[in-house]
N, C-alpha and C positions, 0 to 999 in steps of 0.2 A: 548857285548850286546848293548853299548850305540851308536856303527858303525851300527849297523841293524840299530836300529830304527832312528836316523841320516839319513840313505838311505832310509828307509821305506818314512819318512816325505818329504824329497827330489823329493820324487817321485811322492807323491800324492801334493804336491807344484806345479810343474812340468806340472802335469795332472789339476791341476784345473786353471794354468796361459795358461796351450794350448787350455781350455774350454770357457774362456774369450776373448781371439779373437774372437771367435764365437758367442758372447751374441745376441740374439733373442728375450732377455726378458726386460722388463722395469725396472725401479729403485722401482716402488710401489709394482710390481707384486713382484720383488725378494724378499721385506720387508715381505710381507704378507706369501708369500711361505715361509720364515724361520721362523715367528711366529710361522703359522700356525705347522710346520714339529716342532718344538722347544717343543709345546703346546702337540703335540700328541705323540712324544717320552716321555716327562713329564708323562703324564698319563696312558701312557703303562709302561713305568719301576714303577709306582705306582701299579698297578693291573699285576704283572706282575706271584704273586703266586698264585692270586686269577684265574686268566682265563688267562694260558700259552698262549694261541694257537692263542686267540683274540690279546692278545699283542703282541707277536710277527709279528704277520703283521701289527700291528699298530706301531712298530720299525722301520721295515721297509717301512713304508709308509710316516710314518714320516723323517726317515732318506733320503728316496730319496728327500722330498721336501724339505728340508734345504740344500744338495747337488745344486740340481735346484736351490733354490734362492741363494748361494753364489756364483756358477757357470756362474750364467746367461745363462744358455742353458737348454732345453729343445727340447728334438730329437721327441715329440709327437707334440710339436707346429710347429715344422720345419714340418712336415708330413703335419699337417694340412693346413700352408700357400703354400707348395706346390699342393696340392690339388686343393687349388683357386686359385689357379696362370691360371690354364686352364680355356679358357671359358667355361662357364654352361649354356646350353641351357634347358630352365625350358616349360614342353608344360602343360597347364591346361585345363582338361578336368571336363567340367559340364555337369553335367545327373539332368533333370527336369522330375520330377513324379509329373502327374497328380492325 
């Protein structure tokens, strides 16, 4: 049992040192993002008999942002900065009523 999970922890070691080459996030923003994810796992495993269904996505929502701030990668920022990477051409149109 203690060779599983030995390889288990190995693995997600492994996956979150290959996540860090890739850091996209800053050193405030990772702080906040595990607060934050730390703060709302906390209060989801507290209410967690009282409203299942609410907590449980708040486990999970919390657990991805504690991932994201220890990770330093976030694949929704990468979308985003690629996005603005293209020029945007912005046309404004105004309509005057008399």
């Amino acid at each position: 049992m203690n060779t599983i999970g030995n390889t288990l922890l190995n693995r997600i070691k492994s996956k979150m040192e290959q996540d860090r080459m890739d850091m996209n996030i800053g050193v405030s923003e990772r702080a906040l993002s595990v607060f934050s994810g730390g703060l709302m796992v906390g209060m989801s495993l507290k209410s967690l008999f009282k409203h299942p269904i609410k907590s449980c996505f708040g486990l999970a929502i919390g657990g991805v942002l504690v991932y994201r701030g220890v990770t330093g990668h976030s694949d929704m920022k990468k979308v985003v900065d690629k996005m603005t990477e293209d020029e945007v051409t912005v046309i404004e149109h105004r309509y005057f009523v008399r």
